[in-house]
N, C-alpha and C positions, 0 to 999 in steps of 0.2 A: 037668586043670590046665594041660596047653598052650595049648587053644586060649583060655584065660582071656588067659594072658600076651601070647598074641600079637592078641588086641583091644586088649590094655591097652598096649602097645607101637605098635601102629597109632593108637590115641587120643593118643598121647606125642608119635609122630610127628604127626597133625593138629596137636597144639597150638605146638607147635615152628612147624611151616610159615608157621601161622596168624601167630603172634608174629614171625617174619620178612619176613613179607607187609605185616604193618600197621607192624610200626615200621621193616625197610630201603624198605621199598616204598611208603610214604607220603611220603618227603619227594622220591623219582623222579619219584613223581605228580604235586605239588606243582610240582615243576619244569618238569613237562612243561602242566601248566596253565597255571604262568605264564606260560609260553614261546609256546603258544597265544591267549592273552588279549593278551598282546605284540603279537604278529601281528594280529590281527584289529584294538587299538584303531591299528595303524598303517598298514593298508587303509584306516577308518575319517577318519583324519587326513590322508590323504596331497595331497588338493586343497586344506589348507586353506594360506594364504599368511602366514609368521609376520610378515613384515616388509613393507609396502610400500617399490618402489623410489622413489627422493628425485624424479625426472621426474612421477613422479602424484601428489606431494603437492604439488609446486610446480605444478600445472595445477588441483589441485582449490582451493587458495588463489587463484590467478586466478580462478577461474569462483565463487570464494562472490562474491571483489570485484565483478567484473562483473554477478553477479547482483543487489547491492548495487546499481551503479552503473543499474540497468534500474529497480529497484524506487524509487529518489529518481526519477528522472528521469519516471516516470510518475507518480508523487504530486506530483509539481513541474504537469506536464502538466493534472492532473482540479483541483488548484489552482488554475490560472489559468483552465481550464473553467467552474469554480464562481463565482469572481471574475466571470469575464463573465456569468454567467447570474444574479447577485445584481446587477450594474449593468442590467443589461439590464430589471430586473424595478422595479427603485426610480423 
């Protein structure tokens, strides 16, 4: 009858441990996951730029303008190209 008890007792003790494991020891896990998943998406993010400073968005609205200001002045330009190559031809 001892050595019953003392399986039965060792099996008490597994279940015990077990039950300590999964429910103190799951939400440490839990933490330490997140803790790592933290880390990692913020290696991941670290180059990226949340906010442009105000110097490059006042250059890149100049340079749409300008780009504007190219794009009329050569449709103005193949305009009066065309103009002369329709008198030219009448």
């Amino acid at each position: 009858m001892g050595p019953i008890l003392s399986y039965l007792g060792l099996a008490a003790t597994g279940v015990m441990v077990w039950f300590a494991a999964e429910f103190i020891g799951r939400p440490i896990r839990t933490f330490f996951d997140l803790r790592m998943e933290v880390c990692r998406q913020m290696l991941f993010l670290a180059n990226v730029q949340t906010e442009l400073p105000k110097p490059f968005v006042t250059l890149e609205d100049r340079s749409r303008k300008r780009y504007g200001d190219m794009v009329s002045a050569r449709r103005d330009k193949s305009r009066t190209r065309a103009g002369r190559a329709d008198a030219g031809l009448c």
